[in-house]
C-alpha positions in Angstrom: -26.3 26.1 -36.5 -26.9 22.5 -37.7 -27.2 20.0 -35.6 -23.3 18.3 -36.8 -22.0 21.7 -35.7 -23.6 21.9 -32.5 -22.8 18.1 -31.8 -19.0 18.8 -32.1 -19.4 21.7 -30.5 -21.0 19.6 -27.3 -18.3 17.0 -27.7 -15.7 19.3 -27.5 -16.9 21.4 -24.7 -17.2 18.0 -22.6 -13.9 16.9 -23.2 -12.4 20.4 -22.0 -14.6 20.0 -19.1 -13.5 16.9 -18.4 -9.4 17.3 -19.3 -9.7 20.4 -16.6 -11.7 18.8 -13.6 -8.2 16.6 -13.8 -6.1 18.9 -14.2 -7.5 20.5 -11.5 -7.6 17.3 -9.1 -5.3 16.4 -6.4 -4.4 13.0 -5.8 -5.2 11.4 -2.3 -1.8 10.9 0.0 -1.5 9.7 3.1 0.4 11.8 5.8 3.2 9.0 6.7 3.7 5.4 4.9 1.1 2.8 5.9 2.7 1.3 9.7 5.8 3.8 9.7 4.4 5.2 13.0 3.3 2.2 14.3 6.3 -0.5 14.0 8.5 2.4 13.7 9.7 1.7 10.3 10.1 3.7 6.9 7.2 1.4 5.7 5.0 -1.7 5.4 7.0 -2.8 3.2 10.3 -3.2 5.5 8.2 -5.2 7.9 7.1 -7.7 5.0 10.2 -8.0 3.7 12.5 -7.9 7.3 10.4 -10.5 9.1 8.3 -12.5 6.3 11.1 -12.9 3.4 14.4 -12.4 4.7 13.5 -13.6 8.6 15.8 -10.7 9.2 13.6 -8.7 11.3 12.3 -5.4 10.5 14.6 -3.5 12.9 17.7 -4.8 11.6 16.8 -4.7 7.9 16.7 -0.9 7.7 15.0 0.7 4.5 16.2 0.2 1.7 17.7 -3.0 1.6 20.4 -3.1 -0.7 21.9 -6.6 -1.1 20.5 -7.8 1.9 17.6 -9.7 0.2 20.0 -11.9 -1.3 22.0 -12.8 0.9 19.5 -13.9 3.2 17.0 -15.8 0.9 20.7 -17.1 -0.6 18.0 -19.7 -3.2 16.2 -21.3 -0.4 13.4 -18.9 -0.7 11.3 -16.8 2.0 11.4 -17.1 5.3 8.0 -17.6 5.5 6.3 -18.3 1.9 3.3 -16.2 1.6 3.7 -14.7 4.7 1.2 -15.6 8.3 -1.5 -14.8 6.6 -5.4 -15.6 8.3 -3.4 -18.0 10.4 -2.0 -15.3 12.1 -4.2 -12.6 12.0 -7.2 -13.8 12.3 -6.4 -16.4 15.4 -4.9 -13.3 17.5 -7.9 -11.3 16.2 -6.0 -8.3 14.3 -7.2 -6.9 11.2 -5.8 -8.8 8.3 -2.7 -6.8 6.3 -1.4 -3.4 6.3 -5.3 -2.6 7.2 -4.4 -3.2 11.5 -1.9 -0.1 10.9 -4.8 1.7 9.7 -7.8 3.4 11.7 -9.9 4.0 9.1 -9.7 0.4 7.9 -13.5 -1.5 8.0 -11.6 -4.8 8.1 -12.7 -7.1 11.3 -10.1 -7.3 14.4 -7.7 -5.2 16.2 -6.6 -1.9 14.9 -3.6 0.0 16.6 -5.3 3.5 17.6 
């Protein structure tokens, strides 16, 4: 066998390998939604956008807003641009984010158990 034929032949038994470790692969999914369980709501997400952008509050903006954005922003922007942020967080010592939600999170501060 030359040495071109057994170089293809490498190549291509690398790139099989390869194509069927991710195939074979699962991806990684958490059990609930990141904070469903904790704030119980359908997700982070309805917490950002409930308290931070609309000022709504994330138990009566329900998930998924449909028109309610909108309305409340109305062109004056967020309720609060950028959201609390460190000053928050950091001052009432929980863990910055999504990440306080989370028990596996390395980030410093409080994490809900």
């Amino acid at each position: 066998m030359s040495k071109f034929i057994y170089a293809r032949w490498l190549i291509t038994i690398l790139v099989l390998a390869v194509c069927l470790s991710w195939l074979g692969s699962s991806p990684v999914l958490a059990a609930t939604p990141t904070c469903s369980d904790v704030l119980e709501i359908a997700n982070h997400g309805q917490h950002i956008v409930g308290d931070y952008v609309t000022g709504i509050g994330h138990d009566e903006l329900g998930w998924s807003p449909a028109g309610q954005v909108g309305e409340a922003i109305a062109g004056e922007g967020a309720a609060i641009p950028g959201g609390p942020g460190p000053g928050f967080h950091f001052p009432n010592d929980f863990a910055p984010g999504a990440s306080f939600c989370n028990s596996q999170s390395q980030a410093p501060g409080f994490h809900v158990p």
